[in-house]
C-alpha positions in Angstrom: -24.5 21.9 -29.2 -25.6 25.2 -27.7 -27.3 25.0 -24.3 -30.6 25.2 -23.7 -31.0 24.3 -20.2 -28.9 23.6 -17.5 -29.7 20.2 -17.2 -26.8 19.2 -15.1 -27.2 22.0 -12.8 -31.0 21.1 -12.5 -30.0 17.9 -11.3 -27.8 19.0 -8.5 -29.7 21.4 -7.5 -33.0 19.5 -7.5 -32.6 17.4 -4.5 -31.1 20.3 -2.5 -34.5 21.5 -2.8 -36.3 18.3 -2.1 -34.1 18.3 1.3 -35.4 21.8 2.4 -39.1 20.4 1.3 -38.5 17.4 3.7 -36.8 19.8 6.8 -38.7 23.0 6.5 -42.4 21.4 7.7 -40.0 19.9 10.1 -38.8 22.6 11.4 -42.2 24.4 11.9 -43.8 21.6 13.8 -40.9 20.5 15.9 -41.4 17.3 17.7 -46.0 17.5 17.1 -47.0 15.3 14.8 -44.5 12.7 15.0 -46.5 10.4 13.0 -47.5 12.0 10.3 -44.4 13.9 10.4 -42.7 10.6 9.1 -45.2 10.3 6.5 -44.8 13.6 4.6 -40.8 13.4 5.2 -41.0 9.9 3.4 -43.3 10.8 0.5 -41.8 14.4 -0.7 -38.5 12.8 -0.3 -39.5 10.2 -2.5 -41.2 12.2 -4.6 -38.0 14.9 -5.1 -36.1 11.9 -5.8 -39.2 10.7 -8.9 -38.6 14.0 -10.0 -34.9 13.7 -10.1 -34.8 10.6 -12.4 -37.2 12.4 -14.8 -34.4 14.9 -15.1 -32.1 11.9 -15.4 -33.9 11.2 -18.4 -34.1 14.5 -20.2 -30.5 14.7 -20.2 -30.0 10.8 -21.8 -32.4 13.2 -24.1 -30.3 16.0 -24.7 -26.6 13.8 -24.6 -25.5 12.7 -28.2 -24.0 9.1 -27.0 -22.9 9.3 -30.8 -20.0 11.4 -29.4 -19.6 10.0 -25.6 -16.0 11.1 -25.8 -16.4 14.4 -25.6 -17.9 16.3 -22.7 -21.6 17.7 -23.3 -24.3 19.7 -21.4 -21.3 21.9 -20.6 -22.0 24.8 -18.0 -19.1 27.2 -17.2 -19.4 30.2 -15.2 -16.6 32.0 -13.4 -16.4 31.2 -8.7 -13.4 32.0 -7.8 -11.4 33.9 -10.8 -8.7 35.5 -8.5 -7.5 31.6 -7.7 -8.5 30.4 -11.8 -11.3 28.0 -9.8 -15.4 28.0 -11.9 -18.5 26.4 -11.7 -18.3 23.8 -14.5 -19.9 21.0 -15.2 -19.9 18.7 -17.9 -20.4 15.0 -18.4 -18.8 12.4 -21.1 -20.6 8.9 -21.2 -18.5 7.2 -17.9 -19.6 10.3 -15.7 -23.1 10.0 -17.4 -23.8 6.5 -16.2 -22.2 7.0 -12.7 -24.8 9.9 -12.3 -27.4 7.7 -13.7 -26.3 5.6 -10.9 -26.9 7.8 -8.3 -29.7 9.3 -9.4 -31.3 5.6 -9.9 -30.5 4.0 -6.4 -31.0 6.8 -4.1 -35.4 6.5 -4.6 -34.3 2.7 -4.1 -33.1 3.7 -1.4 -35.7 5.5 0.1 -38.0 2.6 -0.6 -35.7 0.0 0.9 -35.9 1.8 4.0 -39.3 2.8 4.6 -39.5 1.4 8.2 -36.2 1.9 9.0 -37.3 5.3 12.0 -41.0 3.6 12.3 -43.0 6.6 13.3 -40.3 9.0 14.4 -40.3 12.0 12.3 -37.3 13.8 13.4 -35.6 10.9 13.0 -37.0 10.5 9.6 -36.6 13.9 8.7 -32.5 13.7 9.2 -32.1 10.7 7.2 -34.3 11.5 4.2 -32.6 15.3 4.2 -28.8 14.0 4.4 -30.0 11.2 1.3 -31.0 14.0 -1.1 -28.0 15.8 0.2 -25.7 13.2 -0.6 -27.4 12.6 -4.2 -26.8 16.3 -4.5 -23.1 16.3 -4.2 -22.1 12.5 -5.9 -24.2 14.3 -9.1 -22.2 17.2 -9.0 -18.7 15.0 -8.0 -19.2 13.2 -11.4 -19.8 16.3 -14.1 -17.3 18.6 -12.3 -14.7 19.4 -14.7 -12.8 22.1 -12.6 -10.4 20.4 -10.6 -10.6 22.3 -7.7 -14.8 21.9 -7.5 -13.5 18.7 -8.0 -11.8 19.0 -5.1 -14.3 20.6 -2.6 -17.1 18.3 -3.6 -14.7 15.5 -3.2 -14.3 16.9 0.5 -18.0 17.6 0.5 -19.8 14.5 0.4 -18.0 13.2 3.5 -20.2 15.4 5.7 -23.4 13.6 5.0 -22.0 10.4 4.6 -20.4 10.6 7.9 -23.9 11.3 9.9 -25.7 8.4 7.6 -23.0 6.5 9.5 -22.5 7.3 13.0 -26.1 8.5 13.3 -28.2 5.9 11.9 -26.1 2.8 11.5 -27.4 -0.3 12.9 -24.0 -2.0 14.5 -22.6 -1.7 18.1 -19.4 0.3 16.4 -21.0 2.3 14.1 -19.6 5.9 15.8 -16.1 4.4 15.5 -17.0 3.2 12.1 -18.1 6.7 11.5 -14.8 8.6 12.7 -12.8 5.9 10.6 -14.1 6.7 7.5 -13.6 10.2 8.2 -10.4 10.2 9.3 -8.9 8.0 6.1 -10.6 10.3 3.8 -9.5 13.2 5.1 -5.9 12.5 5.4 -6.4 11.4 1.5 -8.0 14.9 1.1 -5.2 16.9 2.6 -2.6 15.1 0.7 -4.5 15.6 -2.5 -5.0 19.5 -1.5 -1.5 19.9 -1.8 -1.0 18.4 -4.6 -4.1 20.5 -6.1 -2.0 23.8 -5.1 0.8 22.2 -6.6 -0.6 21.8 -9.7 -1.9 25.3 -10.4 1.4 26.7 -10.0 2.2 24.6 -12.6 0.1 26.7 -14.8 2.2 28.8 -16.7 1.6 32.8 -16.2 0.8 35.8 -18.3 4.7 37.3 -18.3 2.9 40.7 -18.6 1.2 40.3 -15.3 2.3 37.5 -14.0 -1.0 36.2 -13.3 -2.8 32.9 -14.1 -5.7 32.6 -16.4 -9.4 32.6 -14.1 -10.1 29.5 -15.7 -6.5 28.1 -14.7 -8.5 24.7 -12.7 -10.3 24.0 -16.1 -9.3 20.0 -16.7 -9.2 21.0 -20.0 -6.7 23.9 -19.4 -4.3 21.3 -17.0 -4.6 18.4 -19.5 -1.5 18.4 -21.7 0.8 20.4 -19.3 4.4 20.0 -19.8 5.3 18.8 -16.7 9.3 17.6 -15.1 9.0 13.8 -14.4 10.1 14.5 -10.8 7.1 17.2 -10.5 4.3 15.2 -12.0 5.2 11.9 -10.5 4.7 13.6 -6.8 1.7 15.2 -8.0 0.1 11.9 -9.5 1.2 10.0 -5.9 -1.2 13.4 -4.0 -4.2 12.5 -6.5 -3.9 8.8 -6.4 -3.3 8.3 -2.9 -6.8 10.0 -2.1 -8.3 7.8 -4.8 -7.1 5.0 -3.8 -8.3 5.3 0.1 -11.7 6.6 -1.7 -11.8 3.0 -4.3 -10.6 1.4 -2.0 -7.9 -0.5 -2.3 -5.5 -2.2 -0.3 -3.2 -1.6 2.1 -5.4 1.8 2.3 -9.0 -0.3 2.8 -9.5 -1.1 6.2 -12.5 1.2 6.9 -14.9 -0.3 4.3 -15.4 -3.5 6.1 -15.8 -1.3 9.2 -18.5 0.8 7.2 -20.4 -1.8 5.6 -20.9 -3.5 9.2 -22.3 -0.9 11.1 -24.2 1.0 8.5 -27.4 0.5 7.5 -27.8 -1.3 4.1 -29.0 1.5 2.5 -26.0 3.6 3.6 -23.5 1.7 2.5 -25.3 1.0 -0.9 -25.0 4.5 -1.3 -21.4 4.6 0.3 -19.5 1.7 -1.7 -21.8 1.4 -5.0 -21.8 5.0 -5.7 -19.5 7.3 -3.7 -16.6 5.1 -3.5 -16.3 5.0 -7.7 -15.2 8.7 -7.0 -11.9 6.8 -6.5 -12.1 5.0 -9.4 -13.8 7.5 -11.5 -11.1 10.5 -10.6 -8.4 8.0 -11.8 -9.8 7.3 -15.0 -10.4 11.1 -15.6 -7.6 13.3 -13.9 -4.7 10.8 -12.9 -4.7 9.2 -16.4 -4.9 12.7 -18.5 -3.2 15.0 -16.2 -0.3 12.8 -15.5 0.1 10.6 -18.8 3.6 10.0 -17.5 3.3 9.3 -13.9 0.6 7.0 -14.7 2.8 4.5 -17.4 5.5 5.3 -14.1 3.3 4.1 -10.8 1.9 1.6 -13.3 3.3 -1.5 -12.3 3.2 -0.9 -8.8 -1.0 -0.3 -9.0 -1.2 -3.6 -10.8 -0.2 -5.0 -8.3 -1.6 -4.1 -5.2 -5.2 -4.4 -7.6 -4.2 -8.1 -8.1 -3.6 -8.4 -4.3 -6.9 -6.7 -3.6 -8.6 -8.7 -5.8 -7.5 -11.6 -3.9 -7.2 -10.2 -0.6 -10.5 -9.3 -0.6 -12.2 -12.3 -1.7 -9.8 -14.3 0.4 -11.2 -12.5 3.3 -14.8 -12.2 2.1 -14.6 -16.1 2.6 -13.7 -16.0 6.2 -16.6 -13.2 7.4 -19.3 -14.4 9.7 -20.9 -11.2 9.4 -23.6 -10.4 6.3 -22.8 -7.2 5.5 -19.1 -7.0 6.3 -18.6 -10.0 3.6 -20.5 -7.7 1.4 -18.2 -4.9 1.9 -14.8 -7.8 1.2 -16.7 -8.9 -2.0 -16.0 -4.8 -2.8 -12.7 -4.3 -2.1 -11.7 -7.2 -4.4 -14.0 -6.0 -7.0 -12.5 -2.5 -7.2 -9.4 -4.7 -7.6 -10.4 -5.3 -10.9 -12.4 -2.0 -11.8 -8.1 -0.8 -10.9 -6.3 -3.4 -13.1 -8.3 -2.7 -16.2 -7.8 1.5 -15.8 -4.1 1.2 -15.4 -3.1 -2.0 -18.2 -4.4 1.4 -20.0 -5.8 -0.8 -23.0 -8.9 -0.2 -24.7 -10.8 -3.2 -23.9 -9.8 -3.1 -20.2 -10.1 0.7 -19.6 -13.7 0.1 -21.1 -14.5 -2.8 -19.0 -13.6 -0.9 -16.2 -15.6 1.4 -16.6 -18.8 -0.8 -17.5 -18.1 -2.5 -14.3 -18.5 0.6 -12.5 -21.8 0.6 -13.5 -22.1 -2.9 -12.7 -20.8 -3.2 -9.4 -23.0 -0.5 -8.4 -26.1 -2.6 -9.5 -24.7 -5.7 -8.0 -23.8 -5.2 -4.9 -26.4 -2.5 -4.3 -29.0 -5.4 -4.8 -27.2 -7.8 -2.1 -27.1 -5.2 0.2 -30.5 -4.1 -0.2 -31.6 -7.5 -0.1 -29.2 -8.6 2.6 -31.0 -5.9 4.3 -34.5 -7.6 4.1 -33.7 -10.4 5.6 -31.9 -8.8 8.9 -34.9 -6.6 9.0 -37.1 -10.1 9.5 -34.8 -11.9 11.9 -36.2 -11.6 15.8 -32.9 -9.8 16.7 -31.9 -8.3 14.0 -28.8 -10.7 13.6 -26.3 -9.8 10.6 -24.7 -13.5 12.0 -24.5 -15.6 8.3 -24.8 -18.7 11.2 -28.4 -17.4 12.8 -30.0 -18.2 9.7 -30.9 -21.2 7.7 -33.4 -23.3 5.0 -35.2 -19.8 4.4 -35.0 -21.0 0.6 -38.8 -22.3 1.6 -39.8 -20.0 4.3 -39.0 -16.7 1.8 -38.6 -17.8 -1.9 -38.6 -14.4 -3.3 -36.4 -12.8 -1.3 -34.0 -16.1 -1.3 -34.1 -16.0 -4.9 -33.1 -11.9 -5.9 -30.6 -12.6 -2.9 -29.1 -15.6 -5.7 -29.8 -13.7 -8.8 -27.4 -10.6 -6.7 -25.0 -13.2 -5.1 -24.5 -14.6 -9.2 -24.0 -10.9 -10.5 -21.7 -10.6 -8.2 -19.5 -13.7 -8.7 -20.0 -12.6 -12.8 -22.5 -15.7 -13.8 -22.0 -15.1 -17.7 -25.8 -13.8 -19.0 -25.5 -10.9 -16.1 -23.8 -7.9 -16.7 -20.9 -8.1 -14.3 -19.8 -11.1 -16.2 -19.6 -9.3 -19.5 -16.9 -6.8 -17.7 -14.9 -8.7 -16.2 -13.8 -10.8 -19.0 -13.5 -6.9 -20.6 -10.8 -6.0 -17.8 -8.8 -9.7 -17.9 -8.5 -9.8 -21.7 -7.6 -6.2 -22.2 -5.6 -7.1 -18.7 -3.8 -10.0 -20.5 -2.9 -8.3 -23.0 -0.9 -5.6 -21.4 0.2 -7.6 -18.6 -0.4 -11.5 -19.0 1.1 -12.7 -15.7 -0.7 -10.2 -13.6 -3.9 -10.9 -15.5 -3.7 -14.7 -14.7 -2.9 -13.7 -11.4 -6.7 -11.9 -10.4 -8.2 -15.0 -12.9 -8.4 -17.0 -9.2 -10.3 -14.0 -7.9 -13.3 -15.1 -10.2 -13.2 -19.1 -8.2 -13.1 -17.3 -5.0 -16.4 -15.3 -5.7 -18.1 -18.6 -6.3 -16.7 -19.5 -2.9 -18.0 -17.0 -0.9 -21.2 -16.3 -2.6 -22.3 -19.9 -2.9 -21.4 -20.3 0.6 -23.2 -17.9 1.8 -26.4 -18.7 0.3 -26.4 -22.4 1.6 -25.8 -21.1 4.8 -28.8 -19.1 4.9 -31.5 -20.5 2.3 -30.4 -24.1 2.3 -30.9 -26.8 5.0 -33.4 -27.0 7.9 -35.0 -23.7 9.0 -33.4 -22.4 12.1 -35.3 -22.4 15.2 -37.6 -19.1 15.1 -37.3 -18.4 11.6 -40.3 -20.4 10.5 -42.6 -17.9 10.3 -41.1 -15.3 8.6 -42.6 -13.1 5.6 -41.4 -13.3 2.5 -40.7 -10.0 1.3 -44.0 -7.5 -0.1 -44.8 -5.2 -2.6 -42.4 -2.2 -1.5 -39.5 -4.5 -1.1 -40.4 -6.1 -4.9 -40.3 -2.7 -6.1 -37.0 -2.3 -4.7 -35.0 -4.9 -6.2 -37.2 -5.7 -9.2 -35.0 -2.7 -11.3 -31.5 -3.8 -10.3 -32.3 -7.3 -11.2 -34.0 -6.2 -14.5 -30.5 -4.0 -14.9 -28.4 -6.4 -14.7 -30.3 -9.0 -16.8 -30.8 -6.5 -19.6 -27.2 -5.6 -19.2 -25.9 -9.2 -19.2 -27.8 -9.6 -22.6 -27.5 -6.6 -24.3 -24.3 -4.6 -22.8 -23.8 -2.5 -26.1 -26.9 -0.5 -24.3 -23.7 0.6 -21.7 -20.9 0.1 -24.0 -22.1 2.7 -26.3 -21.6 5.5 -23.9 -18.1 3.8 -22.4 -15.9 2.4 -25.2 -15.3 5.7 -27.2 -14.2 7.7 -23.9 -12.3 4.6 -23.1 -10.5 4.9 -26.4 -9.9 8.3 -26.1 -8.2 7.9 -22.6 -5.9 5.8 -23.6 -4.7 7.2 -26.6 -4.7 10.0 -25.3 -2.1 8.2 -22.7 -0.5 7.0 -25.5 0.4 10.8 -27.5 1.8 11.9 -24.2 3.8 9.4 -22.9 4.9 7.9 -26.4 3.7 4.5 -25.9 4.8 1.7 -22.9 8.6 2.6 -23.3 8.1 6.5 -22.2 8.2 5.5 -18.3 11.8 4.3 -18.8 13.1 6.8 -21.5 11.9 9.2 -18.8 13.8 6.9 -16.4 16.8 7.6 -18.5 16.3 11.1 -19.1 16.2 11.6 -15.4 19.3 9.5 -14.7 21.2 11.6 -17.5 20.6 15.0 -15.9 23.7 15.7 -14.8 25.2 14.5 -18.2 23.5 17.5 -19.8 25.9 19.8 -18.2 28.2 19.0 -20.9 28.0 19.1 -24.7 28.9 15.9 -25.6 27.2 13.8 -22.8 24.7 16.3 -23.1 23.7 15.1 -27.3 24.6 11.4 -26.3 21.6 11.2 -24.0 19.8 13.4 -26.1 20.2 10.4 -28.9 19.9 7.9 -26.9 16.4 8.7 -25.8 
């Protein structure tokens, strides 16, 4: 389909220009008008992120979900030719709904937190501007199909993140927390840099000139590479090690805990519903395709450590006397699962995963956001699960989208998290039974922690002091009303998602399945590799060559 419009550049451009709306008047008035400084900076930014969703839903217009498999809207113009690197952008239906995602939340965002700077517009100002920034870049993150835009955008979107952090958290550590996150995703960034480099020399040269083609980053041009085992093995473990720390997933998770504590709840609905599927997302698109091979190879090993994150984390989420940080467990054990379903590289699973992308996203954004409500209304602030009790009277609303998130989350069938996760255990089971009935006890655990958790706060006697609180108002309503609607519309009529997920699911894996030559390629490869020295000589040379 011939373009039109750049609808996809539109939308990452679009809030760069709401951010200059919000920090030029700013900038003019300097520290006057504090007030009604905070005012304007709330309603343009607000209002650039209307806009942005109004794009959002002229390009579900323009995008043929008929043919989700394939990449539409596609913009390619040359950047950096001398190195093979362009500006392209693209989306199939996963990076479609993971924009949607972002584009949805962030004005949720927004709304949720209103109050947050009171009356100080500077303060204001920063936030709102590093928001739309952020939106900016986790847009353009999700169509990029360069590898190495990929790559700077990937590097990108720690810059704002890391200020929504450190410089408007709400916990005693939040600096710390701040430098944490930075400093696990940039070591995950410098090892995947190398392997980036690595890779375009793998792209085979014009033996006129020697040169490389200027589109040489194109993931179209570095899918089907013939790569050595040795080669593409190290250059998977460069990709996947900075998606995994992104995901996260364990032993590589310990910041996200730290993250979800001390940011506000609006950051880190933004941090671990959204930019954290980059992780997840950037397996499912580059590791799988790129690395066919590798990925059948490191298989059984990522199986594993998702199965122990799955538990792990909801073993932990259990223990947590903090809101917010038990939030943040609940997500490393359910990017567990988004994990187990990408890599038993089945259709069902590898589409489930992807659904539950979207899912999580709505999910947990709702319990932080709602989590969020309540600290706002406790006398100190307290994120303590212990300082709170019986509110199930004192704020019925708010106590009951805090349930209706807490039952998404542990995958209540008739929400959409449920429908999912059964996706990724069958399609898990049947690649790898024992692992899948291994990550089943994750589900239990959910129902432990979440059902916990709410009879802690909402059930019993009101705590001293908390008698008098306000239920939450219209703003707040506004705010959770459209993830609880998404996840009940979801829950009953997922083919609304499934449409734009199952054919790029089937397409990944067989995909997979052409290059590697089904489950046995990891070991023929095994064997091929093992037989090198064998090749030397004629006859050993044709007996591995038969053998494999």
């Amino acid at each position: 389909m011939e373009m039109t419009f750049p609808w996809l550049t539109a939308l990452v451009v679009w809030p760069l220009v709401g951010a200059a709306a919000v920090a030029l008047p700013g900038l003019v008035r300097g520290r006057r008008g504090s007030a009604v400084g905070a005012g304007l900076a709330k309603a343009t930014a607000l209002g650039a992120a209307l806009v942005e969703v109004v794009l959002l839903a002229g390009v579900f217009t323009a995008f043929d979900a008929g043919a989700a498999a394939e990449f539409q809207l596609a913009e390619t113009v040359p950047w950096i030719p001398q190195i093979g690197a362009s500006y392209a952008l693209a989306v199939d239906g996963v990076s479609l709904l993971l924009v949607a995602l972002a584009v949805v939340l962030v004005p949720l965002v927004l709304l949720a937190a209103w109050r947050e700077q009171g009356d100080n517009g500077v303060a204001l100002r920063r936030f709102t501007v590093l928001v739309l920034i952020l939106e900016s870049l986790m847009v353009a993150v999700f169509a990029a199909r360069d590898v190495f835009l990929f790559y700077v955008l990937f590097e990108a979107v720690l810059i704002p993140a890391y200020f929504l952090i450190g410089g408007f958290g709400q916990g005693p550590e939040r600096r710390r927390a701040a430098v944490k996150f930075l400093m696990y995703s940039l070591a995950g960034g410098l090892v995947m840099l190398a392997a980036v480099i690595a890779l375009y020399f793998q792209v085979p040269a014009d033996p006129a000139t020697g040169l490389r083609p200027e589109d040489a980053f194109l993931t179209a041009n570095l899918t089907g590479l013939e790569l050595d085992p040795v080669v593409g093995r190290l250059l998977f473990v460069g990709f996947f090690v900075a998606f995994a720390i992104k995901a996260p997933m364990v032993p590589v998770h310990t910041w996200l805990p730290d993250v979800a504590g001390n940011a506000t709840p609006g950051t880190s609905t933004l941090l671990i519903c959204v930019l954290d599927k980059i992780g997840t997302f950037g397996m499912l698109t580059l590791c799988l395709p790129l690395f066919p091979e590798a990925s059948r190879w490191a298989a059984p090993l990522v199986i594993g450590l998702a199965v122990v994150s799955v538990l792990y984390g909801a073993f932990a989420a259990i223990g947590q006397t903090d809101l917010l940080r038990m939030i943040g467990w609940t997500s490393v054990s359910h990017f567990g699962f988004i994990i187990l379903g990408i890599f038993t590289f089945t259709e069902l699973g590898t589409a489930g995963s992807a659904f539950m992308m979207l899912n999580h996203g709505l999910a947990t954004g709702a319990l932080f956001l709602s989590a969020g409500f309540l600290i706002a209304r406790h006398p100190s602030r307290s994120q303590v699960i212990l300082d709170y009790s019986g509110l199930r009277t004192v704020t019925p609303v708010l106590a009951g989208t805090f349930l209706v998130a807490g039952l998404a989350t542990l995958s209540l069938p008739g929400l959409a998290t449920f429908v999912s996760e059964i996706m990724v255990l069958v399609g898990a089971y049947g690649d790898s039974p024992g692992w899948a009935i291994a990550a089943i006890p994750g589900v239990v655990l959910a129902a432990i922690y979440i059902l916990l958790t709410y009879q802690k706060i909402f059930t019993g006697d009101v705590a001293d002091g908390l008698d008098e609180l306000r239920d939450i108002g219209p703003r707040e309503r506004l705010v959770a009303a459209p993830l609880v609607a998404g996840l009940l519309v979801l829950g009953f009529v997922p083919q609304l998602a499934l449409d734009y997920v199952d054919a790029p699911a089937t397409q990944a894996v067989a995909t997979l399945e052409t290059a590697t030559g089904g489950p046995d390629a990891a070991a023929s490869a095994d064997d091929a590799a093992g037989d090198g020295a064998a090749d030397e000589t004629g006859a050993e040379g044709a007996t591995a060559e038969g053998n494999d």
